[in-house]
C-alpha positions in Angstrom: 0.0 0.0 0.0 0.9 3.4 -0.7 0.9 6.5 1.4 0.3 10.4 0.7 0.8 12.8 3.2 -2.5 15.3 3.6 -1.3 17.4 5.8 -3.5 19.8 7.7 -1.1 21.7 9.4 1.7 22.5 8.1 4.7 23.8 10.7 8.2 22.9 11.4 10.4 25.6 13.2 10.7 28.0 12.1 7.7 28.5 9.9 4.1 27.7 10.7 2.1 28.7 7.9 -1.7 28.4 6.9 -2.6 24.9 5.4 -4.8 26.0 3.3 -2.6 28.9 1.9 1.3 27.6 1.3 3.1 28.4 -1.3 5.8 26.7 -3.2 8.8 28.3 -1.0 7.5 26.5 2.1 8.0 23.3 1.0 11.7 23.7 2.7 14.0 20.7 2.4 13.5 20.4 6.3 10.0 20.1 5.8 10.3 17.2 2.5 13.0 15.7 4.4 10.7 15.2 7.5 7.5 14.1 5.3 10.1 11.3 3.7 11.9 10.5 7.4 8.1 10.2 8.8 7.4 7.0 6.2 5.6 9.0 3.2 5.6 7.6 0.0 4.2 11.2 -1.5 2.4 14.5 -1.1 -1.3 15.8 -1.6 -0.4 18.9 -3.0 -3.4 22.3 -3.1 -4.1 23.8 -6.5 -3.3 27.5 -4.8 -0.2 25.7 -4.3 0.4 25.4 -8.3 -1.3 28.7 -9.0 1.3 30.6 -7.6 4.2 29.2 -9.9 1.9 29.7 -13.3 3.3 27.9 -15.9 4.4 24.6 -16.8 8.3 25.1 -16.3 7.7 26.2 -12.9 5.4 23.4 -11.8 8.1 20.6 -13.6 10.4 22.4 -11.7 8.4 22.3 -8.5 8.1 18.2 -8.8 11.0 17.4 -9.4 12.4 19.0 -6.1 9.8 16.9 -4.3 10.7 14.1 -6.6 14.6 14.4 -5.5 13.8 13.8 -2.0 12.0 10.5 -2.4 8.7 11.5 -2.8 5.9 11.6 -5.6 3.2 14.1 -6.1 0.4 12.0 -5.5 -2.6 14.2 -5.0 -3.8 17.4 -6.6 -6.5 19.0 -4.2 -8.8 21.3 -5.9 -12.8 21.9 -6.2 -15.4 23.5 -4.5 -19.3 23.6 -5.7 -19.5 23.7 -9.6 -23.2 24.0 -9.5 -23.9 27.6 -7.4 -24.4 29.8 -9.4 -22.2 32.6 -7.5 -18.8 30.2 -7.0 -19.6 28.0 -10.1 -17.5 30.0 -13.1 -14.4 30.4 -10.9 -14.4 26.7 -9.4 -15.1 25.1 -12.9 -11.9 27.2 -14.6 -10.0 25.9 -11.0 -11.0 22.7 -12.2 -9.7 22.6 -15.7 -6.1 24.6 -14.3 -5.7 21.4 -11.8 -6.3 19.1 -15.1 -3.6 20.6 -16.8 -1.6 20.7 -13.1 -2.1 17.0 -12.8 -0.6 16.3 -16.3 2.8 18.1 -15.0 3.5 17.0 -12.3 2.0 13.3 -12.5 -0.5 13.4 -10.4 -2.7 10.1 -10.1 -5.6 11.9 -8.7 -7.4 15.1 -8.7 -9.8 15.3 -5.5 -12.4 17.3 -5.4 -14.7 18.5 -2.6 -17.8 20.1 -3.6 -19.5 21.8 -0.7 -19.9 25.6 -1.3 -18.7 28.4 0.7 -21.4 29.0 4.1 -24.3 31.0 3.4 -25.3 32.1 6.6 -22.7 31.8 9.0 -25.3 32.0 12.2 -27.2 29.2 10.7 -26.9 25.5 12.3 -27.3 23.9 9.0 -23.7 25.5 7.9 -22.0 24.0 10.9 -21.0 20.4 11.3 -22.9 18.1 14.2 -26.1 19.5 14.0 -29.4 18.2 12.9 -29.2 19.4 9.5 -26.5 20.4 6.9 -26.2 22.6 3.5 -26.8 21.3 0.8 -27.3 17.6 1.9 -28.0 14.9 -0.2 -31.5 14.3 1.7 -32.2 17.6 0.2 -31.6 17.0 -3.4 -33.9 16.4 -5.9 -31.9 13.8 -8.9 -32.0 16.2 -11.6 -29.1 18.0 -9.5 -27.0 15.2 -10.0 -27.7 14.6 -13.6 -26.7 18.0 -14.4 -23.5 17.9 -11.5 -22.6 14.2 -13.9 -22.3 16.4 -17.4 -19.9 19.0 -15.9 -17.9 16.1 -14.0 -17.6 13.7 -17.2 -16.4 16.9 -19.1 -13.5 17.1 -16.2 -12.8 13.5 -16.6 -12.5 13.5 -20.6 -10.2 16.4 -20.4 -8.2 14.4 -17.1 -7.9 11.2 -19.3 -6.2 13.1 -22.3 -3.4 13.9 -19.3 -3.7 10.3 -18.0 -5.1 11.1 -14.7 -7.9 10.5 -12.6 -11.0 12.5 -10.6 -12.2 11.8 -7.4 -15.1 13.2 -5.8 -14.7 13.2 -2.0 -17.4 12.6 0.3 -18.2 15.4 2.4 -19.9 17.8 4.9 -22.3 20.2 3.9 -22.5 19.0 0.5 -24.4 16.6 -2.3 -22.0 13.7 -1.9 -22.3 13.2 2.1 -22.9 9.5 2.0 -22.9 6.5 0.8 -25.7 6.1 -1.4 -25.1 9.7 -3.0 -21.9 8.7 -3.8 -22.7 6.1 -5.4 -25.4 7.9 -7.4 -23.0 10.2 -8.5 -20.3 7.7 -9.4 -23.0 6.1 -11.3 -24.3 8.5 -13.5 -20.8 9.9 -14.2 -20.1 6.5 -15.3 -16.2 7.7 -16.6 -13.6 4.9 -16.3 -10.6 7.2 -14.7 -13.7 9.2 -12.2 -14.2 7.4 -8.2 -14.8 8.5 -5.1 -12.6 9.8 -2.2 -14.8 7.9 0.9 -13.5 10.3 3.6 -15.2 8.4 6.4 -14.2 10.9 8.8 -16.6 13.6 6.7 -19.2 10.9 7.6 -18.6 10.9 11.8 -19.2 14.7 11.9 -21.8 15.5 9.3 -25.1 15.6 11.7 -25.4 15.4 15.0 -26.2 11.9 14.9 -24.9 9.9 11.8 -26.8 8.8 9.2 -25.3 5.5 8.6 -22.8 3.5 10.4 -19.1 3.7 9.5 -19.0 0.3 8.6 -22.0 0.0 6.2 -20.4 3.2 4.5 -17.1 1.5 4.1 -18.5 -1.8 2.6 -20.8 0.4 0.1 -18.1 2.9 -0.8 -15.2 0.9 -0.8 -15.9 -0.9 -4.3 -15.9 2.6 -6.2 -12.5 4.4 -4.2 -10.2 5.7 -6.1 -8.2 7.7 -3.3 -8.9 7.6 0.6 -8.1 10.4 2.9 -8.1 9.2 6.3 -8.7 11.1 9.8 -10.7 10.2 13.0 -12.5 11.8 15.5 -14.2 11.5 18.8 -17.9 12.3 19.3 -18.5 13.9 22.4 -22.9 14.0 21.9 -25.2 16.6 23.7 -28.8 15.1 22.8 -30.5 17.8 25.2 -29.2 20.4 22.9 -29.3 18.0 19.2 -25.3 19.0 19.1 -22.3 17.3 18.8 -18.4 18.6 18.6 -15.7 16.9 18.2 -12.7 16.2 18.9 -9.7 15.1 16.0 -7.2 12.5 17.1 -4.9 10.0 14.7 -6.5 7.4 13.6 -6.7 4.7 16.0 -8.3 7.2 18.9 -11.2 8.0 17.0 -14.7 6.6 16.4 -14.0 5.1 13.2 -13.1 1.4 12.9 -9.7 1.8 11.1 -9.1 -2.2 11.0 -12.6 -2.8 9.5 -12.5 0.3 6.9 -8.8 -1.2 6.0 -10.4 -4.7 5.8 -13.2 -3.1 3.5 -11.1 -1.5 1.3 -8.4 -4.4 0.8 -11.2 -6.6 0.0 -12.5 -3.9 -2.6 -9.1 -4.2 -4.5 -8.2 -0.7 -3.9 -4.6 0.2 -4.9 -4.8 3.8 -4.9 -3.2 6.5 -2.3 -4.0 6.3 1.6 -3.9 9.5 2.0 -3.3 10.3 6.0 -5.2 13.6 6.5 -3.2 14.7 9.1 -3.2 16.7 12.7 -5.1 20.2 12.8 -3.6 20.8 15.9 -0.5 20.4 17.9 2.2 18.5 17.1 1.8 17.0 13.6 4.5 15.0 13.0 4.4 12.5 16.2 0.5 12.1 15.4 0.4 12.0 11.9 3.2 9.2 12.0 0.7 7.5 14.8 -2.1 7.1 12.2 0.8 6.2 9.7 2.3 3.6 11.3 -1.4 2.3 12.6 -2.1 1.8 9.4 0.7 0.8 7.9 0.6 -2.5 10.3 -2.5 -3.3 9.3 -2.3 -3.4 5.8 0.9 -6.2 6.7 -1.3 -7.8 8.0 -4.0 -7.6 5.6 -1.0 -8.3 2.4 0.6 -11.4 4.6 -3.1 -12.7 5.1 -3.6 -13.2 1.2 0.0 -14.0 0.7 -0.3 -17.3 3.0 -4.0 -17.8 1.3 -2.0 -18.1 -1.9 -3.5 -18.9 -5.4 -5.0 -15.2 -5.2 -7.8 -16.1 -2.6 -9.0 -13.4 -0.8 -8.0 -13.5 2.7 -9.0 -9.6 3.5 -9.7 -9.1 7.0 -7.7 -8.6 10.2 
């Protein structure tokens, strides 16, 4: 199995920088040597990241300093609604830069998160844990996802011409927050390089309550996963109030299952990144290599389990 690094914080002294707004120069060797030393096989790399170098030269450039320290650009992270009508223009043209991003540098995947920026901020529905959520797939009537499928098969089309692949990522306050949504969607996209991202972890802190158990969302999603980030979290549930927060830890702390979702996914077939979506808080690197390491044991287990089964029987589950 292979692993890319998600990171979600992004610090080593003496920088700490915004995840979600790095650019090129903070990818220090410190900070590549570290991802390497930690057990990283390669990165998930932001779009904003790319947009800031401009043109091809700069992005070849780019990969092949991460590639000279061992590591592969695995992940392209771009998105964001393509359907609202304020946010849809910019996202789609985001969309079609990371295509030609992807092609660059490599890539294998180009994940993509569709929820749309909150509406109104003071509204429960835009906030994870409570009894409702934007733009949830309970909400949706199916001509939303035949018309989402036409702008995603365009993506695809134009990905497979660069010999890459889209993922759609299960998440909060969006369309695709579940398992049977995202395997509507994958369905009607119908695009041999297009799958879904089942971020499990978007699943624990959707409602207050969740919709579906971890392990039924696993089984259902697992089959169609082209890329996997990974987190966890503990619920801490107020029912007197319909609210729950929560709490991020690595990945076996957490709520979710990691040695059934593991099990699920082996037995799937699925060869694509594990991408460890790391510590928001804290010290990164000694949790992130936790839920690294976690894993990384039980897929051994999972690989020596069909290696003594022999003949190519499945022998998936630890």
């Amino acid at each position: 199995m292979r692993f890319c690094y998600a990171h979600r914080r992004f610090t080593l002294y003496p920088q700490s920088v915004d995840t979600w707004n790095v650019a090129p120069e903070n990818y220090t060797d410190d900070f590549l040597s570290r991802v390497k030393n930690t057990g990283f096989d390669a990165l998930e790399v932001g779009a904003e990241v790319l947009d800031k170098l401009g043109d091809e030269a700069k992005v070849k450039d780019f990969t092949k300093r991460v590639n000279d320290f061992g590591l592969e650009i695995g992940a392209l992270r771009s998105g964001g609604t393509v359907m609202e009508a304020q946010h849809a223009t910019a996202n789609r043209e985001r969309v079609i830069r990371s295509i030609a991003y992807a092609g660059w540098t490599g890539a294998e995947v180009l994940n993509n998160g569709i929820s749309a920026p909150l509406r109104y901020p003071t509204d429960r529905a835009d906030q994870s844990g409570w009894p409702h959520s934007q733009d949830a797939s309970r909400d949706q009537m199916i001509y939303f996802y035949d018309e989402m499928a036409k702008v995603y098969q365009g993506f695809c089309d134009r990905a497979a011409d660069v010999g890459t692949k889209v993922s759609i990522e299960v998440h909060q306050n969006s369309q695709v927050d579940n398992s049977w949504s995202a395997k509507l969607i994958h369905q009607k996209i119908d695009r041999p390089n297009f799958g879904i991202n089942p971020d499990v972890g978007n699943v624990v802190w959707v409602y207050d309550v969740p919709e579906e158990s971890y392990e039924h969302f696993m089984t259902e999603t697992a089959p169609i996963a082209i890329y996997w980030h990974s987190k966890n979290l503990q619920r801490v549930y107020h029912p007197e109030n319909h609210r729950a927060v929560y709490l991020r830890v690595p990945l076996p702390d957490g709520e979710v299952d990691y040695r059934f979702a593991i099990s699920a996914m082996a037995d799937a077939g699925f060869s694509g990144y594990m991408a460890i979506e790391g510590a928001s808080t804290g010290d990164q690197w000694t949790a992130d290599k936790k839920s690294l390491d976690y894993a990384r044991s039980i897929w051994d287990e999972v690989e020596k389990k069909d290696a003594a089964a022999g003949n190519g029987a499945k022998a998936r589950t630890v």
